[in-house]
C-alpha positions as CSV (number, residue, x, y, z in Angstrom):
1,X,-16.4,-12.6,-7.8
2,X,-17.4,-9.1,-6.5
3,X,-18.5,-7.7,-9.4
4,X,-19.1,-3.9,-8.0
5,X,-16.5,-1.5,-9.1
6,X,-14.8,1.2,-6.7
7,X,-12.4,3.7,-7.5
8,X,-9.2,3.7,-5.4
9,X,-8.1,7.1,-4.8
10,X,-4.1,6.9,-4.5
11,X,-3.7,11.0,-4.0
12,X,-5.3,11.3,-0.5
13,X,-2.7,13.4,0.5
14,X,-3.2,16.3,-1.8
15,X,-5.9,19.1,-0.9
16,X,-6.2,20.1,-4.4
17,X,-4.5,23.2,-6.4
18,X,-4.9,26.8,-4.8
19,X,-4.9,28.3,-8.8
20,X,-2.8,31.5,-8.2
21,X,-3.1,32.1,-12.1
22,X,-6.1,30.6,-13.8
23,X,-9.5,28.9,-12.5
24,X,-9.0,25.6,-14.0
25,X,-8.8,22.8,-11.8
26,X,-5.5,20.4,-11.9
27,X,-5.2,17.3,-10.8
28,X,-2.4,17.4,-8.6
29,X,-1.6,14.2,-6.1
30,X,-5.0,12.9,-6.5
31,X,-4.9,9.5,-8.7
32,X,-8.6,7.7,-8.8
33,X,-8.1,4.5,-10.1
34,X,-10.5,1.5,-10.8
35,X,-9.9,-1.8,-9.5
36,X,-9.0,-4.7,-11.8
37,X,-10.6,-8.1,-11.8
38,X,-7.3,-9.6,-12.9
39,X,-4.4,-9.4,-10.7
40,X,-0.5,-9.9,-11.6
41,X,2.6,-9.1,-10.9
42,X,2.0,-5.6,-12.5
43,X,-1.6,-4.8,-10.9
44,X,-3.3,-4.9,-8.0
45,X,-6.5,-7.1,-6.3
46,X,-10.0,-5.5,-6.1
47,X,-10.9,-3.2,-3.3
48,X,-13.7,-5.4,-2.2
49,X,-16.9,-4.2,-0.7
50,X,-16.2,-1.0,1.6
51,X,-17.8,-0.7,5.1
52,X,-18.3,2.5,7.0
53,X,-16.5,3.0,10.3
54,X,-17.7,3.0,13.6
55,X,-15.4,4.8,16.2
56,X,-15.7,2.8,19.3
57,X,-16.7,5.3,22.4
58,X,-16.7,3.1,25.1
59,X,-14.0,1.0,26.8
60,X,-16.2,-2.1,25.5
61,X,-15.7,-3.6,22.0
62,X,-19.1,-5.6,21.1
63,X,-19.3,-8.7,19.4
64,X,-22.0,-11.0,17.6
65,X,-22.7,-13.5,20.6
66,X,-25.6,-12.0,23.0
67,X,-24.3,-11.1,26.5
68,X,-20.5,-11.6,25.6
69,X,-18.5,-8.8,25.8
70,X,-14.2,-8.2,24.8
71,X,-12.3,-5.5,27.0
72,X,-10.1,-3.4,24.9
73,X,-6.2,-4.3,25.1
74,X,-4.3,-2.3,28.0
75,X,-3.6,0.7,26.7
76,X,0.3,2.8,27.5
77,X,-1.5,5.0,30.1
78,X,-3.7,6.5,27.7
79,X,-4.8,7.4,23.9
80,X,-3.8,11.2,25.2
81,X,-0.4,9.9,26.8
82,X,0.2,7.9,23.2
83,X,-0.6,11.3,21.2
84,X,1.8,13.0,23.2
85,X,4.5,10.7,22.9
86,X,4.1,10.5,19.0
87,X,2.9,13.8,17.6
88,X,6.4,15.3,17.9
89,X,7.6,13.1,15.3
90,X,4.9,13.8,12.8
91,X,5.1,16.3,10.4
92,X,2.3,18.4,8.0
93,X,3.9,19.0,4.8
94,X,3.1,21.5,2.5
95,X,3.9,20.9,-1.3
96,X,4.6,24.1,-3.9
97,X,4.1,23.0,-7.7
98,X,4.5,25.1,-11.0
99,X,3.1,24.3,-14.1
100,X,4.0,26.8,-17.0
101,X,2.1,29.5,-15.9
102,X,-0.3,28.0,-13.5
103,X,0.6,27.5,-9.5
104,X,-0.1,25.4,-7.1
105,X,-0.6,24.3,-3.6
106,X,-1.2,20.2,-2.0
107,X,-0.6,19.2,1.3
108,X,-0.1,15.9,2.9
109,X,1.6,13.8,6.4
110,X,4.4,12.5,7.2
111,X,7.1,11.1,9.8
112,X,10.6,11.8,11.0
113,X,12.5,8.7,10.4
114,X,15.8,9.6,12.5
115,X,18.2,12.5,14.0
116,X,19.6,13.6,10.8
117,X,16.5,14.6,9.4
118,X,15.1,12.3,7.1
119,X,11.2,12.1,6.9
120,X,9.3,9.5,5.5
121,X,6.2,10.4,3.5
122,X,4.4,9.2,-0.2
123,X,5.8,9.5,-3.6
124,X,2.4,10.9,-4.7
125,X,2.5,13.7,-1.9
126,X,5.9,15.2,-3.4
127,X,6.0,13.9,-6.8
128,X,6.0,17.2,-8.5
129,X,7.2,19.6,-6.1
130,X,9.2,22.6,-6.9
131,X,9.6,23.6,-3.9
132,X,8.2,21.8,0.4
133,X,8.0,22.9,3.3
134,X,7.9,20.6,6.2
135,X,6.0,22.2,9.2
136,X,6.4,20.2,12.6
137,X,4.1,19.8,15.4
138,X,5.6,22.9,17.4
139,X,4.6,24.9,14.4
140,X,8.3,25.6,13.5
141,X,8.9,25.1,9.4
142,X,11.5,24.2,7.4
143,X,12.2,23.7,3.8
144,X,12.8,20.6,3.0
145,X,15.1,18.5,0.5
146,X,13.8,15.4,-1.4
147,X,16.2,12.6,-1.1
148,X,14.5,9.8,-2.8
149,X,11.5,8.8,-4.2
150,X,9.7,5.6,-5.3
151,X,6.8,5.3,-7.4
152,X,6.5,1.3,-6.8
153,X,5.9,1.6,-3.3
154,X,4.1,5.3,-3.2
155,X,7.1,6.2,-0.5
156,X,9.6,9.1,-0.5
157,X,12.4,10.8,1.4
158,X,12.6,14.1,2.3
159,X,15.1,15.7,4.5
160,X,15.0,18.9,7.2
161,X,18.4,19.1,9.0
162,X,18.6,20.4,11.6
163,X,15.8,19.1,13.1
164,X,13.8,22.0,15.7
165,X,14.4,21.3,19.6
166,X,11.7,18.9,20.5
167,X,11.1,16.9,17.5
168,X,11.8,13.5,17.7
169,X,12.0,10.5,15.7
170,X,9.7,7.3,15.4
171,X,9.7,3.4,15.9
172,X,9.4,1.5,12.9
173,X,7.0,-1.7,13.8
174,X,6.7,-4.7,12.5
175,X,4.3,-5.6,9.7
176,X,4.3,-9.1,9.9
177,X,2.9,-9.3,13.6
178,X,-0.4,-6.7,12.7
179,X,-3.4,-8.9,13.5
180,X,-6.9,-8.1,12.2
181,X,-9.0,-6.8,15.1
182,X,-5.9,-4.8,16.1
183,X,-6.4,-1.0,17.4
184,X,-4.6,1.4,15.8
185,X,-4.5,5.3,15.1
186,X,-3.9,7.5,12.2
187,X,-2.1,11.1,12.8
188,X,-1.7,13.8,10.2
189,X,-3.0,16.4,8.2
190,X,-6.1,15.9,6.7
191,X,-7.4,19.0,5.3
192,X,-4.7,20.8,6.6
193,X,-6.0,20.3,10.5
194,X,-2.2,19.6,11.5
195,X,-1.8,17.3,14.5
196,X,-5.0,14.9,13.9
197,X,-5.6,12.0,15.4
198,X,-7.8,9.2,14.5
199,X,-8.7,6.0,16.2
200,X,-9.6,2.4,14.4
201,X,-8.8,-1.0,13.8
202,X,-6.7,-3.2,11.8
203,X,-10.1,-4.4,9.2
204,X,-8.1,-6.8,6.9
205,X,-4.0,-7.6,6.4
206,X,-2.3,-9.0,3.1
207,X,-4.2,-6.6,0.6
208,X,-2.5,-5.8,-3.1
209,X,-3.2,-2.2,-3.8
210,X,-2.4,0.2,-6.9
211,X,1.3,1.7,-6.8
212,X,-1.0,5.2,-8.3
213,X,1.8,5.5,-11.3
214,X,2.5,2.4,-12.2
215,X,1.2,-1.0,-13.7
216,X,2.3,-2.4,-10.3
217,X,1.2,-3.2,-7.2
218,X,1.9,-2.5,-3.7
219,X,1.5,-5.9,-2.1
220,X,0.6,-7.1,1.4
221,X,-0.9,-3.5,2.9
222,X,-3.0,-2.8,5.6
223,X,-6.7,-1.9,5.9
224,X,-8.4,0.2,8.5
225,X,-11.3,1.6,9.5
226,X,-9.4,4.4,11.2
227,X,-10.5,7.9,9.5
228,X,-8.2,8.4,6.7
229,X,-8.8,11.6,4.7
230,X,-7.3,14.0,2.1
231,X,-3.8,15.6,3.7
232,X,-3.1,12.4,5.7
233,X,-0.9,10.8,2.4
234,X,2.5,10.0,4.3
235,X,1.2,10.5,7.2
236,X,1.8,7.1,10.0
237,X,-0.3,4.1,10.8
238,X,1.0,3.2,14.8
239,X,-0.6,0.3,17.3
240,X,-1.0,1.3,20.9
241,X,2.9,0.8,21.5
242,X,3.7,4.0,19.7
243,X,5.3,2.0,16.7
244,X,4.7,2.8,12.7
245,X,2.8,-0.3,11.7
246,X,2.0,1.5,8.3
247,X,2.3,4.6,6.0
248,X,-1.4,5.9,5.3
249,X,-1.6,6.0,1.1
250,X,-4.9,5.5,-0.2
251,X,-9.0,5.2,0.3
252,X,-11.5,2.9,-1.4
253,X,-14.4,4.7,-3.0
254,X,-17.8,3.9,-4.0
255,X,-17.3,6.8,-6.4
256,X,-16.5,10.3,-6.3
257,X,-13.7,10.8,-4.1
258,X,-16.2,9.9,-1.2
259,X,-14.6,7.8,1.6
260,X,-16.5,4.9,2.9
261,X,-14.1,4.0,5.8
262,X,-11.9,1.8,3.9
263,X,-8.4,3.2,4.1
264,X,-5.1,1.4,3.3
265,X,-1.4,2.2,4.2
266,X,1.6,0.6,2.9
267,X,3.1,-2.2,5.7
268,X,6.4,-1.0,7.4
269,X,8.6,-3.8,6.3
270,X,8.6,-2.3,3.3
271,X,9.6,0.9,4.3
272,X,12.5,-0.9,6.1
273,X,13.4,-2.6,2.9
274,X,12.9,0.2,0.9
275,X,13.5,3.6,2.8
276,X,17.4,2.6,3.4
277,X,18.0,2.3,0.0
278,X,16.4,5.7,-0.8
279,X,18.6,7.6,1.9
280,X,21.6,6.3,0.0
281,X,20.9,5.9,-3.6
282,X,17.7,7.8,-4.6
283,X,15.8,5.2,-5.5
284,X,15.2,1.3,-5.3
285,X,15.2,-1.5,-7.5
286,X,12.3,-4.2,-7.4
287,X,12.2,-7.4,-9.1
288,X,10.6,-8.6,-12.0
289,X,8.9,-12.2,-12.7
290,X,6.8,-10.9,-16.0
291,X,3.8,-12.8,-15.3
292,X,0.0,-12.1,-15.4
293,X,-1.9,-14.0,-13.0
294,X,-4.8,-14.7,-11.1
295,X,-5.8,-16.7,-8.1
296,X,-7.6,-19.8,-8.6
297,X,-11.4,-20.5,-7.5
298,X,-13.9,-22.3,-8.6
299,X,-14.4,-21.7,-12.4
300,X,-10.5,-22.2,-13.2
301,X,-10.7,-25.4,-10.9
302,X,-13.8,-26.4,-13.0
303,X,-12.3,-25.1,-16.8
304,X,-8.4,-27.0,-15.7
305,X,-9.7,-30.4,-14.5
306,X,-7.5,-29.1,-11.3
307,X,-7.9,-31.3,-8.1
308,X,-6.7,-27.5,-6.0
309,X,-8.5,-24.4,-5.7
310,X,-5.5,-22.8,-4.2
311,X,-2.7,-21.5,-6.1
312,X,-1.6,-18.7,-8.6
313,X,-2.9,-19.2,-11.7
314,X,-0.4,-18.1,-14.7
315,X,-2.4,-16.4,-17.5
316,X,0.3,-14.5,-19.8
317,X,3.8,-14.7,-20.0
318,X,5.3,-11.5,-20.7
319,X,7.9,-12.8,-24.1
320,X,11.7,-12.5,-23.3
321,X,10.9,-12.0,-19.3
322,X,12.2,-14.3,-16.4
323,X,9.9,-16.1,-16.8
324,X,9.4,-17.1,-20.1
325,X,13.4,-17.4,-20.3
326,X,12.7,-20.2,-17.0
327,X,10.0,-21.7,-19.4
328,X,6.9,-21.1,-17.4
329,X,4.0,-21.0,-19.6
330,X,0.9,-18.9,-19.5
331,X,-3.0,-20.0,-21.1
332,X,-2.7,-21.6,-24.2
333,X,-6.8,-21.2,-24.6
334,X,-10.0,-20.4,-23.4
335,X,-13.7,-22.6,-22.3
336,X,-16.9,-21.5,-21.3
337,X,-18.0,-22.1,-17.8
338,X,-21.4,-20.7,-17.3
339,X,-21.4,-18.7,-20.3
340,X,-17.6,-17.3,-19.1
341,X,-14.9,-17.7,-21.1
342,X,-11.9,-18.7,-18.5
343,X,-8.3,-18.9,-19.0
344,X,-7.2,-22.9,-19.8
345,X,-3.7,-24.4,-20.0
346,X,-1.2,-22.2,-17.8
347,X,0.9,-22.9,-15.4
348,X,-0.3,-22.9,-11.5
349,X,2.5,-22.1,-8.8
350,X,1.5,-23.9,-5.4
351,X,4.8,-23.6,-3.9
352,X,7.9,-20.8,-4.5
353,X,11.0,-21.7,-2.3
354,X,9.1,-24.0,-0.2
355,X,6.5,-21.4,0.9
356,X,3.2,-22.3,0.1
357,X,1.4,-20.4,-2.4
358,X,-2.4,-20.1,-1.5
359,X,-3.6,-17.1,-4.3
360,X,-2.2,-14.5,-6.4
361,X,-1.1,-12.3,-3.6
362,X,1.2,-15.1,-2.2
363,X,3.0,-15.2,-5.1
364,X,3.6,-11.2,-5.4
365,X,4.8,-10.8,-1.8
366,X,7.6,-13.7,-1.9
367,X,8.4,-11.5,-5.6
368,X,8.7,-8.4,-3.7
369,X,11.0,-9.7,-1.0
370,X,13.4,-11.0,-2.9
371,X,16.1,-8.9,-5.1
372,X,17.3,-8.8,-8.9
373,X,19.3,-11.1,-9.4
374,X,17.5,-14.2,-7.1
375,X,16.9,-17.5,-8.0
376,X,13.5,-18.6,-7.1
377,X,12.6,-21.7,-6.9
378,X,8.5,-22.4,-8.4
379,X,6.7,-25.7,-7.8
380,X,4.1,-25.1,-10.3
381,X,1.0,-27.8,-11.8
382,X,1.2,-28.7,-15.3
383,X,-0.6,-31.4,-17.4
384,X,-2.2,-32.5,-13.8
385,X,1.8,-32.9,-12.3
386,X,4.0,-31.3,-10.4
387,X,7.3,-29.6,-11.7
388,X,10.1,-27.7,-10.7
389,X,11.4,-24.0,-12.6
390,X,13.8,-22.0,-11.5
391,X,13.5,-18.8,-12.2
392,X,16.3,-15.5,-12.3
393,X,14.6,-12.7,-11.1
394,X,15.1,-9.5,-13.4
395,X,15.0,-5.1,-12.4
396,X,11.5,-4.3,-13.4
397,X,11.6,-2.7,-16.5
């Protein structure tokens, strides 16, 4: 287990606070966490060890083997040609915030979602507005309306309507067919450059990263090397097709706010599960399991007798949850391997509907596509056999 610790800064879309009355610093939409070593249903997985970027400036990607060399994936015409086909329908915003007698000023990115207006941006970029300003790539502003927010899954609606002549809205991708190794670019605001684009790939798929707000996580989000920096919160993630694959939220950190070319947006299926919901009600419900977890490896193989090293490991059971209703059980103990002590006794899922249930993560992103009110259906180890719980999934509390 990585045992470095990196801050995960959740507020990259905020610039800071202009002070209008005092010269005390605030705050604003910047949220550094710390990674946790233990991961449930209500936090995230580590960052893992950052890299720095390399932006590619040749047609030629290289690879380990001597002498072998991978052309890049036809592109639509051009990276030029794909920046002017997008760039109308992203948008800079600028957020206004009042505190007692202190002012404010952030700014972050986002995207127009349709004709009527909506745009799609974070939850942390907007948050505590009083008043935004939406400014589009023609350099036409209008104020803008928050429709919806959602703190679980760091997204928001805001509305402009009418939209300016020439603004147009953008595909929403698919998440589930981002591959690693994928190119992809970033456009937005960071530090207020309006109408930046950045090139990068796809580094790693399926992570669990903080929500900024709350004890939950964001689960199966993307990570890229693509330059991600403060002001490009809300802004898109798109492949070379022109679609959203992602909504840029976050950076990992080796400390200090500094990036080191690990950046992270949240998937765009859930923005299509989420963003709907938003337009219509103002918010979303997620459901609940109660659980604290972690995914198995070696030590908990070695402390449970388990024949498996794959699985999600039940530690706690939150009391009255759906899952202690369903009679899942959590650690009932501890025992030192190598001078650790390490969880003994709980449940492990392997299996929840049928889907196989490799780690941790697994288990969060079957939670999070399901609804309150759904009957899952957990094939856990117990006692060295297999068992069946059905579980009613609950509103998060």
């Amino acid at each position: 287990m990585d045992r470095k610790r990196f801050a995960w800064i959740a507020g990259i879309g905020c610039l800071g606070l202009i002070l209008l009355a005092a010269v005390i610093a605030i705050p604003l939409l910047v949220i550094p966490l710390q990674a946790r070593r233990v991961m449930t249903n209500d936090q995230p997985a580590e960052a893992g060890t950052a890299v720095t970027p390399v932006a590619p400036d040749t047609r030629v990607l290289p690879v380990p083997t001597p002498g072998l060399e991978l052309p890049l994936p036809d592109l639509p015409g051009s990276l030029s040609e794909l920046y002017g086909a997008v760039n109308p329908g992203v948008v800079n915003i600028q957020v206004f915030v009042t505190r007692g007698a202190v002012s404010g000023q952030g700014a972050g990115s986002g995207f127009v979602l349709d004709e009527e207006g909506h745009i799609v941006t974070n939850n942390h970029v907007v948050a505590d507005a009083t008043a935004v300003t939406a400014v589009f790539y023609n350099g036409i502003e209008g104020e803008a309306e928050i429709v919806g927010t959602d703190e679980y899954s760091d997204l928001a609606i805001i509305c402009v309507d009418p939209l300016p002549e020439g603004v147009n809205p953008l595909p929403v991708g698919d998440s589930e067919e981002v591959m690693v190794g994928e190119w992809v670019v970033a456009i937005g605001n960071p530090f207020s450059l309006g109408g930046s684009m950045s090139l990068g790939i796809v580094s790693a798929i399926g992570r669990s990263i903080p929500s900024g707000v709350t004890r939950f996580g964001i689960p199966q989000a993307i990570q890229t090397d693509a330059a991600i920096n403060p002001g490009n919160s809300g802004g898109p993630l798109l492949n070379l097709a022109g679609e959203i694959i992602g909504v840029n939220a976050q950076i990992a950190s080796a400390g200090a706010g500094q990036s080191a070319g690990v950046g992270f947006a949240i998937p765009s299926n859930i923005v299509r599960r989420v963003v709907p919901e938003l337009i219509a009600n103002g918010a979303y419900e997620w459901p609940w399991l109660g659980v604290e977890g972690a995914s198995l490896n070696l030590i908990f193989q070695q402390a449970n007798d388990l024949e498996t090293q794959q699985g999600a490991y039940i530690i706690s059971v939150t009391p009255g949850g759906p899952a202690d209703q369903a009679g899942l059980q959590g650690s009932s103990g501890t025992r030192q391997v190598d001078g650790l002590d390490v969880p003994v006794g709980g449940d492990v899922v392997i299996a929840a509907d049928g889907e196989r249930i490799l780690d941790f993560d697994d288990l969060l992103t079957v939670i999070a596509s399901r609804s309150p009110g759904d009957t899952l259906e957990l094939t856990i180890i117990r006692d060295g056999s297999e068992h069946q719980i059905s579980v009613t999934l609950e509103p998060r509390p």
